[in-house]
C-alpha positions as a LaTeX table, in Angstrom:
\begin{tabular}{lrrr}
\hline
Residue & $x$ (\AA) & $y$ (\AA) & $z$ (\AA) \\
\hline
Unk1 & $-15.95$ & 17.11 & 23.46 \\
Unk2 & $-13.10$ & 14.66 & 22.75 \\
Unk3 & $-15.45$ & 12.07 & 22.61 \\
Unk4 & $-17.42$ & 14.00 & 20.15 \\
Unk5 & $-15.12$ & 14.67 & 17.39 \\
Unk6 & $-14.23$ & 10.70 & 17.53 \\
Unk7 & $-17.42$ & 10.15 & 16.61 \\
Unk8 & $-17.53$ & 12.66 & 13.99 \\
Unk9 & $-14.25$ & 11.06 & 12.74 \\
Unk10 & $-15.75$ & 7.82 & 12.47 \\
Unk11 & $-19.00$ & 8.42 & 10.76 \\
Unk12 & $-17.08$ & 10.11 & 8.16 \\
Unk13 & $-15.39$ & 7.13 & 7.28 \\
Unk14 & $-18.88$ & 5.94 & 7.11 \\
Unk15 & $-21.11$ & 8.42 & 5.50 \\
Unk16 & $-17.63$ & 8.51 & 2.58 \\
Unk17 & $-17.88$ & 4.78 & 2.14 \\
Unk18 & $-21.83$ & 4.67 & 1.65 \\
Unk19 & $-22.33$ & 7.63 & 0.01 \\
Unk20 & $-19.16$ & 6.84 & $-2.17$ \\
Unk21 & $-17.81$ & 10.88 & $-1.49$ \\
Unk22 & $-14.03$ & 11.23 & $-1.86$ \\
Unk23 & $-12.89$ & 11.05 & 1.94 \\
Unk24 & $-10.87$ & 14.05 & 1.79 \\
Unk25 & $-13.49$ & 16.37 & 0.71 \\
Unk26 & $-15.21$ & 15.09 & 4.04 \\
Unk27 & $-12.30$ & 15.08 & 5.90 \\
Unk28 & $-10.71$ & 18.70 & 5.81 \\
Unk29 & $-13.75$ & 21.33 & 6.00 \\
Unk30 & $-15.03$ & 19.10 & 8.91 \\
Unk31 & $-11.45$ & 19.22 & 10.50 \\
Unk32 & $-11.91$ & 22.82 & 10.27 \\
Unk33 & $-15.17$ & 23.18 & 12.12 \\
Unk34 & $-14.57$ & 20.80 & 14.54 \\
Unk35 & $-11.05$ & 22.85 & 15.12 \\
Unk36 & $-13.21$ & 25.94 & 15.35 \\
Unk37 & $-16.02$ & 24.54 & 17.26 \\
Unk38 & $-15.13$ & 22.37 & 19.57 \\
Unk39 & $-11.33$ & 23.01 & 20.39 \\
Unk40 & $-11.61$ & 26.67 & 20.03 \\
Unk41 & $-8.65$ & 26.29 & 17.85 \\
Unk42 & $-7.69$ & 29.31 & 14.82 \\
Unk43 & $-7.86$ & 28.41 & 11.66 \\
Unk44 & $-4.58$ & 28.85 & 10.66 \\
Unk45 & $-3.29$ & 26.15 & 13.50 \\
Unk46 & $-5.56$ & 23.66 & 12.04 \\
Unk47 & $-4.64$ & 24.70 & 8.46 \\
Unk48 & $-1.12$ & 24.40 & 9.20 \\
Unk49 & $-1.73$ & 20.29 & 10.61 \\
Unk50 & $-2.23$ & 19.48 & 6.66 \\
Unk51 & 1.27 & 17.38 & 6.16 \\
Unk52 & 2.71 & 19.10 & 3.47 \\
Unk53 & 6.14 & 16.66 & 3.60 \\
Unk54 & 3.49 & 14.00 & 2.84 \\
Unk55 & 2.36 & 15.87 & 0.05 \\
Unk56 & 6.11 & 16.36 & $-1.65$ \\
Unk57 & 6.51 & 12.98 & $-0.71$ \\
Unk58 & 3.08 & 11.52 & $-2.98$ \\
Unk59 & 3.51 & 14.47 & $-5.42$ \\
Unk60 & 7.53 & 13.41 & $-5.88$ \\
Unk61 & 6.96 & 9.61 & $-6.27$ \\
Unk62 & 3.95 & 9.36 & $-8.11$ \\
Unk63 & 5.17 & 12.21 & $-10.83$ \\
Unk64 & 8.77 & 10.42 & $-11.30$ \\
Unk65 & 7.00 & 7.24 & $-11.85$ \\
Unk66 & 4.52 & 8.79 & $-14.17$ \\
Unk67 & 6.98 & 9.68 & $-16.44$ \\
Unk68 & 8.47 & 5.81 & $-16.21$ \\
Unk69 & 4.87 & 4.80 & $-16.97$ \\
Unk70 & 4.12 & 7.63 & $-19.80$ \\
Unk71 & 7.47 & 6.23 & $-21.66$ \\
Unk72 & 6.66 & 3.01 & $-21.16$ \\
Unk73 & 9.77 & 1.66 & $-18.91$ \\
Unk74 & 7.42 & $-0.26$ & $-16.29$ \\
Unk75 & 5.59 & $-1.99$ & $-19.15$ \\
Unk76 & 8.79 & $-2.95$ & $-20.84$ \\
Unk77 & 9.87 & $-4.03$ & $-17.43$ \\
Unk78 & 7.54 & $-6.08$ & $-16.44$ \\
Unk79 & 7.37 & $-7.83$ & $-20.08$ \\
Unk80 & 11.07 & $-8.53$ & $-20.27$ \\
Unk81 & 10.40 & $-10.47$ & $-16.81$ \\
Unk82 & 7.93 & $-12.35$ & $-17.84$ \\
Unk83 & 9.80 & $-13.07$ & $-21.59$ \\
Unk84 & 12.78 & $-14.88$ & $-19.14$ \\
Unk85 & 10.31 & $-17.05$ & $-17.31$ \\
Unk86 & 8.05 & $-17.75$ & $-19.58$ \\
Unk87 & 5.50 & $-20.96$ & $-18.90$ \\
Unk88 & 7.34 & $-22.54$ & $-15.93$ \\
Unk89 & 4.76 & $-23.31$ & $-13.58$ \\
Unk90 & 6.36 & $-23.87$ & $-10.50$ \\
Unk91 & 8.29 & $-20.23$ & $-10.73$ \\
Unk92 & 5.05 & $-18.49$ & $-12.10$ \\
Unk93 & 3.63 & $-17.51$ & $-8.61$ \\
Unk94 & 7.07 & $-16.60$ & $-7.26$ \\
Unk95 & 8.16 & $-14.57$ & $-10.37$ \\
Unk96 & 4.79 & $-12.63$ & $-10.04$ \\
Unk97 & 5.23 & $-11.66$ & $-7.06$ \\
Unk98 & 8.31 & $-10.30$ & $-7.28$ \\
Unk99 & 7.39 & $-8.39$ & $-10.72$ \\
Unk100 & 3.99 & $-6.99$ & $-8.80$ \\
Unk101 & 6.30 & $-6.26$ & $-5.74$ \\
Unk102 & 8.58 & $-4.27$ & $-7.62$ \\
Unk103 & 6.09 & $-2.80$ & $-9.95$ \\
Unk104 & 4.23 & $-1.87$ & $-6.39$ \\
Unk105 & 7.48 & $-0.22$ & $-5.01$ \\
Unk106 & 7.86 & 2.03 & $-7.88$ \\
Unk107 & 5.43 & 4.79 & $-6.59$ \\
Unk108 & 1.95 & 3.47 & $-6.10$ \\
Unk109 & 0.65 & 0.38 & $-4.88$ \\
Unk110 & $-2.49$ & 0.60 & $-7.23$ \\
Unk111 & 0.69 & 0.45 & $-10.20$ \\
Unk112 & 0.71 & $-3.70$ & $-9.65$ \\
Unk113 & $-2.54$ & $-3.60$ & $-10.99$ \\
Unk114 & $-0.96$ & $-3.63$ & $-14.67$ \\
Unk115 & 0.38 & $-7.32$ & $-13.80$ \\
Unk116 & $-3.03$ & $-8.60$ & $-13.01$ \\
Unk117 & $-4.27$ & $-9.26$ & $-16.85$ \\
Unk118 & $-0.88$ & $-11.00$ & $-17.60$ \\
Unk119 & $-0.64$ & $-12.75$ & $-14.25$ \\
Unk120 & $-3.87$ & $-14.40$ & $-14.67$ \\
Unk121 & $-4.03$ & $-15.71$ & $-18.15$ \\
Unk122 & $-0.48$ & $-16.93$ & $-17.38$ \\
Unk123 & $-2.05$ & $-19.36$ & $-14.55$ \\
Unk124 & $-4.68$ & $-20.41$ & $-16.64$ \\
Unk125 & $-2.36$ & $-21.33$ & $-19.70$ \\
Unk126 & 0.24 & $-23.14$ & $-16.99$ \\
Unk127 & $-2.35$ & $-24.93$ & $-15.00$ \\
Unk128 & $-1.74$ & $-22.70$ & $-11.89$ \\
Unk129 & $-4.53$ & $-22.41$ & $-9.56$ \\
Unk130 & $-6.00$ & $-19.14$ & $-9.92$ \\
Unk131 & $-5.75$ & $-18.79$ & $-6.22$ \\
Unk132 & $-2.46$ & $-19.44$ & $-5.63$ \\
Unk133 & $-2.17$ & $-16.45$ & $-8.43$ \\
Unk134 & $-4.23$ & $-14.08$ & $-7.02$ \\
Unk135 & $-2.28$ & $-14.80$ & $-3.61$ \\
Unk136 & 0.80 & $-13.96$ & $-4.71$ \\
Unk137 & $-0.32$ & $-11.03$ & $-6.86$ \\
Unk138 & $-1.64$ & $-9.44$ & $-3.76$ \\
Unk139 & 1.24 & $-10.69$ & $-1.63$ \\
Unk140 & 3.71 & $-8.72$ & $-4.06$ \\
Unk141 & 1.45 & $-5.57$ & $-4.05$ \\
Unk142 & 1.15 & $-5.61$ & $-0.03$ \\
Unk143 & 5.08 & $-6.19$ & 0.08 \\
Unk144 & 5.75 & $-3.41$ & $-2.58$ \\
Unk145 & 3.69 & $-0.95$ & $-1.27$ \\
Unk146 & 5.10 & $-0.70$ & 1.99 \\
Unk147 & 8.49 & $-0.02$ & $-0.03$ \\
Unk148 & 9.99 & 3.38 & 1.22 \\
Unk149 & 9.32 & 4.75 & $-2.53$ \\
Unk150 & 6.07 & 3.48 & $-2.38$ \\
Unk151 & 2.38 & 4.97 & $-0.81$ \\
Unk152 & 1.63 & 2.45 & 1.96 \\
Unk153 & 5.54 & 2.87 & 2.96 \\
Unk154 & 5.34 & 6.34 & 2.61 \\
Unk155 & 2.40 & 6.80 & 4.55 \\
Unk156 & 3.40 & 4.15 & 7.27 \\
Unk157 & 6.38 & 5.96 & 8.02 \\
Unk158 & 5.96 & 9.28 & 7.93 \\
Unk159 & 2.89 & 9.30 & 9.82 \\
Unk160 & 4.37 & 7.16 & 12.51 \\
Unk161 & 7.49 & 10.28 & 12.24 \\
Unk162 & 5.71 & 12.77 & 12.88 \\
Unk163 & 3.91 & 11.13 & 15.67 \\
Unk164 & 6.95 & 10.08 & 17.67 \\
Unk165 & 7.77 & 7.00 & 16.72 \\
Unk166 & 11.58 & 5.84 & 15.11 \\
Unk167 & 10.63 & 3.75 & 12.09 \\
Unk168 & 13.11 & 2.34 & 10.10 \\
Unk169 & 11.57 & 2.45 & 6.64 \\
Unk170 & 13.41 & $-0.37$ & 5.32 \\
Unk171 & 12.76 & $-2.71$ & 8.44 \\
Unk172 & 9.00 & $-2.02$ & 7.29 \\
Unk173 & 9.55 & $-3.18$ & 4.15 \\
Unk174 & 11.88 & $-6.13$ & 5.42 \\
Unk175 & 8.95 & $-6.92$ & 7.45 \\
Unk176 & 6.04 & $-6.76$ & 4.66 \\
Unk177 & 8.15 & $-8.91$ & 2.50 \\
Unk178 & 8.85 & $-11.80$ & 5.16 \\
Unk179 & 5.17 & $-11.44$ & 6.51 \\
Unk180 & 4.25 & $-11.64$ & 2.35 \\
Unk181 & 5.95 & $-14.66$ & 1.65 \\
Unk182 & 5.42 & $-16.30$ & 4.22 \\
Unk183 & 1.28 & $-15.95$ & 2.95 \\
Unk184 & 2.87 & $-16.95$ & $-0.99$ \\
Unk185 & 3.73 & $-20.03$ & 1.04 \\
Unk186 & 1.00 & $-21.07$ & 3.09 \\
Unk187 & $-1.11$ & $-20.50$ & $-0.32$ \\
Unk188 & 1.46 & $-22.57$ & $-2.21$ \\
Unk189 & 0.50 & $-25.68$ & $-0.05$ \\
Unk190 & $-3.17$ & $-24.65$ & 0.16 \\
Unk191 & $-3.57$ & $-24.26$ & $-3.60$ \\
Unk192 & $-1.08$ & $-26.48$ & $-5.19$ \\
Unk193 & $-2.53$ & $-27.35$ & $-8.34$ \\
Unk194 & $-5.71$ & $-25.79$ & $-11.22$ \\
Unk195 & $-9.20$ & $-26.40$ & $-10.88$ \\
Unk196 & $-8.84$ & $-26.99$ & $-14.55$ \\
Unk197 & $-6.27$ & $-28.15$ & $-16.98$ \\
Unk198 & $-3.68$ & $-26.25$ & $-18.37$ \\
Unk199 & $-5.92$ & $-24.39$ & $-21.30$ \\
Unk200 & $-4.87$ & $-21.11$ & $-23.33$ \\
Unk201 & $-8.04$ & $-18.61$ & $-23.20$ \\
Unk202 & $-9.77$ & $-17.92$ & $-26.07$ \\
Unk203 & $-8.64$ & $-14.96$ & $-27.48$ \\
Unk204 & $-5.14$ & $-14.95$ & $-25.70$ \\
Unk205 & $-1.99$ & $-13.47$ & $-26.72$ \\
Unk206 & 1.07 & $-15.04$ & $-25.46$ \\
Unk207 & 3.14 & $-11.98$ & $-23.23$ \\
Unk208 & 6.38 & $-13.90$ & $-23.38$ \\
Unk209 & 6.67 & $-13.85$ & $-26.99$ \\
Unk210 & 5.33 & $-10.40$ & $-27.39$ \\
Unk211 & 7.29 & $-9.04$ & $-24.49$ \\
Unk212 & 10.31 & $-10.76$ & $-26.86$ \\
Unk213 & 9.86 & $-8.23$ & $-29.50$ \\
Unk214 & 11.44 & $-5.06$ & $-29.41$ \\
Unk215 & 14.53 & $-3.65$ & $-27.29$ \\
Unk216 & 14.75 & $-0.55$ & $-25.04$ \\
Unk217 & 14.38 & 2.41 & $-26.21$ \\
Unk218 & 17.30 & 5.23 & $-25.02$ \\
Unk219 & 14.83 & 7.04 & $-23.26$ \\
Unk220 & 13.35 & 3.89 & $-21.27$ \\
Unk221 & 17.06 & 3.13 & $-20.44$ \\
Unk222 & 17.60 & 6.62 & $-19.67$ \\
Unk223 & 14.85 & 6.36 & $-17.13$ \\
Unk224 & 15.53 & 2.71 & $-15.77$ \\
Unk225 & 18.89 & 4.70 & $-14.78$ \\
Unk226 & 17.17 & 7.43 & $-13.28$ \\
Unk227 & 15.01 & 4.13 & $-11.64$ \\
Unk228 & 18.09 & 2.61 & $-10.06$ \\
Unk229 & 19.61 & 5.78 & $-9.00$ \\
Unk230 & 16.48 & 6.93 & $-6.88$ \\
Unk231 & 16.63 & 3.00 & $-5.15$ \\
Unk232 & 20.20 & 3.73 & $-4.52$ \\
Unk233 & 20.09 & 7.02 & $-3.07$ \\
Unk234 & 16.97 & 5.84 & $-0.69$ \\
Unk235 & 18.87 & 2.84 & 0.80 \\
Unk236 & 22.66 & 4.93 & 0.84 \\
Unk237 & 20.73 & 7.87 & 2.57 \\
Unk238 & 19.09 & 5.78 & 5.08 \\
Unk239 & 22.13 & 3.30 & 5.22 \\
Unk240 & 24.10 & 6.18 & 6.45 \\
Unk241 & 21.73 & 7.81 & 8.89 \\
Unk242 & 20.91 & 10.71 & 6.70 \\
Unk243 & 17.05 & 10.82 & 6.46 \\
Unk244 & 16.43 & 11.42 & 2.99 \\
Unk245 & 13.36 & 13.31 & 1.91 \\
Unk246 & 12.22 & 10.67 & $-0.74$ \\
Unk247 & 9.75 & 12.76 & $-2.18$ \\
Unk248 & 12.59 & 15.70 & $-2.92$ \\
Unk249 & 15.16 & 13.30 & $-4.88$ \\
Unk250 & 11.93 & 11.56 & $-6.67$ \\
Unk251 & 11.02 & 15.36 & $-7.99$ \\
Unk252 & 14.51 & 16.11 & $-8.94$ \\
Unk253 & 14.86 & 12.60 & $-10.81$ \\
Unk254 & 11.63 & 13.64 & $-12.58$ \\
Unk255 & 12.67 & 17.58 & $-13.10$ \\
Unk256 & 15.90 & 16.00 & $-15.16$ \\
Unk257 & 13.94 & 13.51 & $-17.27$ \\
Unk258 & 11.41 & 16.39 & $-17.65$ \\
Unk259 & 14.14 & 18.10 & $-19.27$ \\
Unk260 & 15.57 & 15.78 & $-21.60$ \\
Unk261 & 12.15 & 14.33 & $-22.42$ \\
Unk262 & 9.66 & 17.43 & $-21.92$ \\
Unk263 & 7.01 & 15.54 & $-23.64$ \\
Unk264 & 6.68 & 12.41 & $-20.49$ \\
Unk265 & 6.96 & 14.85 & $-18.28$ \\
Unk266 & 3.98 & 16.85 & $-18.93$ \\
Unk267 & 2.12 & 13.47 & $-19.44$ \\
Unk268 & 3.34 & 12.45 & $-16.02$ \\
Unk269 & 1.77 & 16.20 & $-14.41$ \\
Unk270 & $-1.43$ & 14.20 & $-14.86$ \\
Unk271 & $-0.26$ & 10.46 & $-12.97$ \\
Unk272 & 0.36 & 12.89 & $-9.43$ \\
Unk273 & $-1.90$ & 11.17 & $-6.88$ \\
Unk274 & $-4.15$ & 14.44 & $-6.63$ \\
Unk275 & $-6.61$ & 12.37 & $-4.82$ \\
Unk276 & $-4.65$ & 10.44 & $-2.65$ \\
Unk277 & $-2.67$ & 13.00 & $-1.37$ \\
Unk278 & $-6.08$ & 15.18 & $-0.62$ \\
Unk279 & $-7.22$ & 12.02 & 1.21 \\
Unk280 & $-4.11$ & 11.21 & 3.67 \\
Unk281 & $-4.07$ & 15.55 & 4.01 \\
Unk282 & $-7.54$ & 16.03 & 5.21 \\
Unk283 & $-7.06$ & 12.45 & 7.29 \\
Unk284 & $-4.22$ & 13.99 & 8.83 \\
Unk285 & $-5.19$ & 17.31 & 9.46 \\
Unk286 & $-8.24$ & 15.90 & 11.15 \\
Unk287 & $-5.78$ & 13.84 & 13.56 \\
Unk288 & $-4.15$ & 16.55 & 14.60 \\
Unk289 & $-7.22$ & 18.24 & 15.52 \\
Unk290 & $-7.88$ & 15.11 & 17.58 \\
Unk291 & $-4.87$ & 15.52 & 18.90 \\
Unk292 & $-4.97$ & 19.09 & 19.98 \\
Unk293 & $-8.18$ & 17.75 & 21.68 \\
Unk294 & $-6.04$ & 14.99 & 23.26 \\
Unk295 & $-8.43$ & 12.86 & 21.98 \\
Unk296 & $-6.35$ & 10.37 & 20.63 \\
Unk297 & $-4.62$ & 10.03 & 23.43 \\
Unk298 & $-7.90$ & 9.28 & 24.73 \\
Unk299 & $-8.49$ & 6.42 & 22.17 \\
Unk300 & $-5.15$ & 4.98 & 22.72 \\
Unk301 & $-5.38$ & 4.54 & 26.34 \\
Unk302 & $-8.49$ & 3.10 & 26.24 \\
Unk303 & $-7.37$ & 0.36 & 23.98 \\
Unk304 & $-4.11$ & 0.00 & 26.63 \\
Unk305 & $-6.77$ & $-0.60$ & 29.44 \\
Unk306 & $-8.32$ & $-3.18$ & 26.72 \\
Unk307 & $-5.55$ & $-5.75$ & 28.55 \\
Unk308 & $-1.99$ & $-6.36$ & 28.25 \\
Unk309 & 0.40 & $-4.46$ & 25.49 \\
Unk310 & $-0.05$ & $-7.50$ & 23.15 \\
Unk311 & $-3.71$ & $-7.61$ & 23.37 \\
Unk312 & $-4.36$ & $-4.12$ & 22.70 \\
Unk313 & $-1.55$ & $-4.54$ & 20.11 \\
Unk314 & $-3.69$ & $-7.11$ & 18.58 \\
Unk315 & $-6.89$ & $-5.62$ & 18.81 \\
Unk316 & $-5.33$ & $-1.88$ & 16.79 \\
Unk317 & $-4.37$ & $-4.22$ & 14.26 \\
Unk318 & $-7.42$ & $-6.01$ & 14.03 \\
Unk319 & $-9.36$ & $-3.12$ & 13.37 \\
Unk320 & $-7.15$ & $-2.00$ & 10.86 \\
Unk321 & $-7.64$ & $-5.12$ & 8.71 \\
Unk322 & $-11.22$ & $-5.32$ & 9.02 \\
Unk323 & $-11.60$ & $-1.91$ & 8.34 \\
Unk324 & $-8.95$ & $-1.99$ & 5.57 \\
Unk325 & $-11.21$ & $-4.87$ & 3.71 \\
Unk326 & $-13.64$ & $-2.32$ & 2.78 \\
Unk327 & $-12.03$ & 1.05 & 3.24 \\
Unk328 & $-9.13$ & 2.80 & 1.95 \\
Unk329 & $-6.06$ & 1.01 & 3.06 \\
Unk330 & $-3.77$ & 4.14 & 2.85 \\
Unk331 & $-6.82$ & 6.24 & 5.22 \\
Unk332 & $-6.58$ & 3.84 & 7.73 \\
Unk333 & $-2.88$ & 3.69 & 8.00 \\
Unk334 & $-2.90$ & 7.35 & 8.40 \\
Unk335 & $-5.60$ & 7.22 & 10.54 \\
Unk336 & $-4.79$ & 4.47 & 13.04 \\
Unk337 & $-0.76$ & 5.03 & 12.79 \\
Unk338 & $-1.24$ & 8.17 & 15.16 \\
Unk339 & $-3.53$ & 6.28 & 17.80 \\
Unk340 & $-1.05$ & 3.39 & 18.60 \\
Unk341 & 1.12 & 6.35 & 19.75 \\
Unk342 & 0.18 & 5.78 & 23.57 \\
Unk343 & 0.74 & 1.67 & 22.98 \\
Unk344 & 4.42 & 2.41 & 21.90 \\
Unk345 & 4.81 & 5.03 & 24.28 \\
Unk346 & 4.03 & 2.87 & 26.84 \\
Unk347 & 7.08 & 0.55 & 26.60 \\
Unk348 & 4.63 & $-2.27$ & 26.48 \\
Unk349 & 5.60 & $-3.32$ & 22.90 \\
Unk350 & 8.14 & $-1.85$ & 20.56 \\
Unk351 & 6.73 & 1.35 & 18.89 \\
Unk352 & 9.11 & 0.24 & 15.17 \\
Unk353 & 6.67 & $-3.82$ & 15.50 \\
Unk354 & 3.60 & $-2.05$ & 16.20 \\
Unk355 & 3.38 & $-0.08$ & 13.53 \\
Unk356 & 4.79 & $-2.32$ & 11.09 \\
Unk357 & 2.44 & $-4.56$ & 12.48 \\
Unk358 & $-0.42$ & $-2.21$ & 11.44 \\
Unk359 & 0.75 & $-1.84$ & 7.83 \\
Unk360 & 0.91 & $-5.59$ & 7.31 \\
Unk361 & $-2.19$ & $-5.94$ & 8.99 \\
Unk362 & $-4.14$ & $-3.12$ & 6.89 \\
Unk363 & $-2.51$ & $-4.31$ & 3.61 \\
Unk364 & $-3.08$ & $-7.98$ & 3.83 \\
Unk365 & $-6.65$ & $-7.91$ & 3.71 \\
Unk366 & $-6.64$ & $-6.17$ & 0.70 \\
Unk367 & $-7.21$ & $-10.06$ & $-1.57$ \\
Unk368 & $-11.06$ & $-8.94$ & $-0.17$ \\
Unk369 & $-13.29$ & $-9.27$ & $-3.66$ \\
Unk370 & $-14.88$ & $-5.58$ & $-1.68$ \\
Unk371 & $-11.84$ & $-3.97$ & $-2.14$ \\
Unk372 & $-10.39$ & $-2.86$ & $-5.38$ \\
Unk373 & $-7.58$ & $-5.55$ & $-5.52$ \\
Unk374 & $-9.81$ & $-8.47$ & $-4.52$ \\
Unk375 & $-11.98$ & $-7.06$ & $-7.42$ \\
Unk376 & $-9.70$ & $-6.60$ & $-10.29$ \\
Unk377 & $-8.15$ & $-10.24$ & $-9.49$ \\
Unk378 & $-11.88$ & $-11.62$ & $-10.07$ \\
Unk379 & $-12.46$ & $-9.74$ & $-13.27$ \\
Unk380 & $-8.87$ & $-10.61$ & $-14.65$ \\
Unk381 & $-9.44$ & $-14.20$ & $-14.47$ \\
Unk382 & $-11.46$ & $-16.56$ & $-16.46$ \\
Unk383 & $-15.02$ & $-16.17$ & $-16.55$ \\
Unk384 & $-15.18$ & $-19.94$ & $-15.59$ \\
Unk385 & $-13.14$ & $-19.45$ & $-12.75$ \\
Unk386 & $-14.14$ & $-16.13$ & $-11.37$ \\
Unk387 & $-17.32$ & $-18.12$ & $-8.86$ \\
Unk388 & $-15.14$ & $-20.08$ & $-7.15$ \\
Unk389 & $-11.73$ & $-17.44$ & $-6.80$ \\
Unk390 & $-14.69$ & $-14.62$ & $-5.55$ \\
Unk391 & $-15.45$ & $-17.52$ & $-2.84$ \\
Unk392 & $-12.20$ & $-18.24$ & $-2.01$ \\
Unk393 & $-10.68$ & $-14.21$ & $-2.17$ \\
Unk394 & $-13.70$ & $-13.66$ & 0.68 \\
Unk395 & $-12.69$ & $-16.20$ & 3.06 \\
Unk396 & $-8.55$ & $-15.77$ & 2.85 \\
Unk397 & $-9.73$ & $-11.73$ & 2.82 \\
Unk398 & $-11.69$ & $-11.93$ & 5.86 \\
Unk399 & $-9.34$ & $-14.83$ & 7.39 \\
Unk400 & $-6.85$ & $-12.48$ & 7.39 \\
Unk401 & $-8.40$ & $-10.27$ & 9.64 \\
Unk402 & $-7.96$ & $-12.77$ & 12.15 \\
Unk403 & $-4.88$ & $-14.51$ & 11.24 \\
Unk404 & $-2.74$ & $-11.33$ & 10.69 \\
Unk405 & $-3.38$ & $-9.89$ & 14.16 \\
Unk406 & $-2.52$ & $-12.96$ & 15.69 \\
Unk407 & 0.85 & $-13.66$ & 14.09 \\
Unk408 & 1.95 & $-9.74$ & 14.21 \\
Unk409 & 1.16 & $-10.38$ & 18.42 \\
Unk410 & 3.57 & $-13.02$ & 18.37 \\
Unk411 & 5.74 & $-11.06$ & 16.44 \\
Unk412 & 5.29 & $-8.14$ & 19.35 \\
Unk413 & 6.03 & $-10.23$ & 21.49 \\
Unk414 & 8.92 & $-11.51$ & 20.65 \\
Unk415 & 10.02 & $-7.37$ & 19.81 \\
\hline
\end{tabular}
């Protein structure tokens, strides 16, 4: 039976992806049957596996931010940046990817997209390879996601919680952003100069001198406080051992800007992450069916009697990537988070590097022209250039399949 509701778990994750079906849909009725079916479980123990605390947690972050987007704070934010830096080539790739990382921190990962039409233009005009561009854009949306405000981070975390496993959440993100630019600088070398010379596109505004006009308004600065006070209280909570619910102080962040500015906060009702959140629930509720089942259990020892603690270490995070290049990076995180439980059980490798091993791994891959990053970064550069980048974003995508594992079992080892 175990073995059978694995393999129902994994054609989902196919049948989704060909059929294009929102995995969550899939994911929760067929939790249910298989529940009912095959583990002889009620239907109120299986209901009661969906993770509501992830569910505050998306629902908190995602509205707060919402209202930061509906006023227009991030926009303004990421403008003023770019307005300081302006057409200095050597910073360009740098500066992005801090501006996407923080962007990507701020809620969603998916929110760095709104750098991508400035980021590449800005190469173009500065004679920056589009490459090295698209590298760091990526880099900085890999390294903010896995942020403790953000949905990889919150994801990552929690689901490694409630398996077991003591995560810091800001030695995740410590290690996303030293695995990140440590890629920013291997591409740096790689990709050091254009394809082309330094050439404004047709039809191109200038961001710096538009991001120039205009000042804060009082209810952007009003929310850039709110901004800094939700960073603060994360790292002070943590800092001092107090586990704080994230999603909670987001909402109540929100709930006070809602008041002052009811307006953005009914526009922000709309930004929740709806979808997400019904994806990583009916992921997760199927996982605990699994688990009920012992069935991943099952899975984990069998990738334990794969070889040593670093090669099965390696091979979990392999999948993830590969899978990751054409999935949903935030379904496989909460998907393969729960399996490794076994591997960092085992005392084999240290349960905090595994499974910041795994988010790197899954998030990495994500410069893939399949996935949805890989394929805005084609579409936001020149038409000229967008042949050769699609070429290039397939073989660093798939590369890092490889090249991620292997560096994050060094990294084990050395745990």
């Amino acid at each position: 039976m175990p073995t059978l509701a694995i393999a129902i778990f994994i054609g989902l994750f196919a049948v989704a992806t060909l059929r294009n079906i929102h995995l969550g849909v899939l994911m929760f009725p067929a939790a249910c049957a298989v529940g009912v079916w095959l583990a002889g479980m009620p239907l109120r123990d299986i209901v009661a596996g969906f993770p509501v605390n992830i569910l505050v947690l998306l629902a908190g972050v995602t509205y707060f931010f919402g209202i930061a987007k509906a006023n227009g704070t991030l926009d303004r934010l990421v403008q003023e940046i770019i307005a300081v830096v302006g057409d200095r080539r050597r910073l360009l790739p740098l500066v992005f990817f801090s501006v996407t990382a923080g962007v990507a921190a701020m809620g969603s990962p998916q929110a760095g997209y709104v750098v991508m039409p400035l980021a590449m233009p800005a190469a173009r005009r500065s004679g920056v390879d589009p490459m090295l561009m698209a590298v760091a854009v990526n880099s900085g949306i890999s390294a903010g996601g896995l942020a403790p405000t953000s949905l990889f981070g919150i994801v990552t975390y929690s689901t490694a919680h409630r398996a077991g496993i003591d995560l810091n959440p800001l030695v995740l993100l410590a290690a996303a952003l030293v695995a990140n630019l440590a890629l920013l600088a291997a591409a740096a070398w790689l990709f050091p100069g254009s394809s082309v010379a330094p050439t404004p596109c047709e039809g191109e505004t200038e961001p710096a001198r538009a991001a120039a006009s205009g000042r804060f308004t009082s209810q952007q600065l009003v929310t850039l406080t709110c901004i800094v006070g939700l960073m603060l209280s994360v790292i002070l909570g943590i800092w001092l051992g107090l586990e704080p619910d994230i999603g909670v102080i987001a909402l109540g962040f929100g709930a006070a800007l809602a008041l002052v500015y009811p307006k953005a906060g009914a526009e922000a009702v709309g930004s929740i992450d709806w979808s997400t959140i019904l994806m990583v629930g009916g992921i997760v509720t199927f996982v605990a069916v699994l688990q009920r089942m012992d069935a991943v259990n099952l899975l984990g020892h069998a990738a334990m009697n794969i070889g040593t603690p670093l090669v099965a270490g390696f091979v979990i995070c392999m999948i993830a990537g590969l899978i990751s290049a054409f999935a949903s990076t935030t379904g496989i995180l909460a998907a393969l988070v729960p399996m490794a439980v076994p591997l960092a059980a085992s005392g084999g490798v240290a349960g905090w590097a595994l499974i910041s091993s795994i988010g790197v791994c899954a998030s990495i891959v994500d410069a893939s022209p399949f996935s949805t990053t890989g394929a805005l970064l084609v579409a936001s550069a020149a038409e000229d250039e967008r042949p050769r980048l699609k070429s290039l974003l397939m073989r660093w995508g798939f590369s890092m399949v490889i090249v991620g594992p292997v560096v994050a079992a060094i990294a084990l080892f050395f745990a």
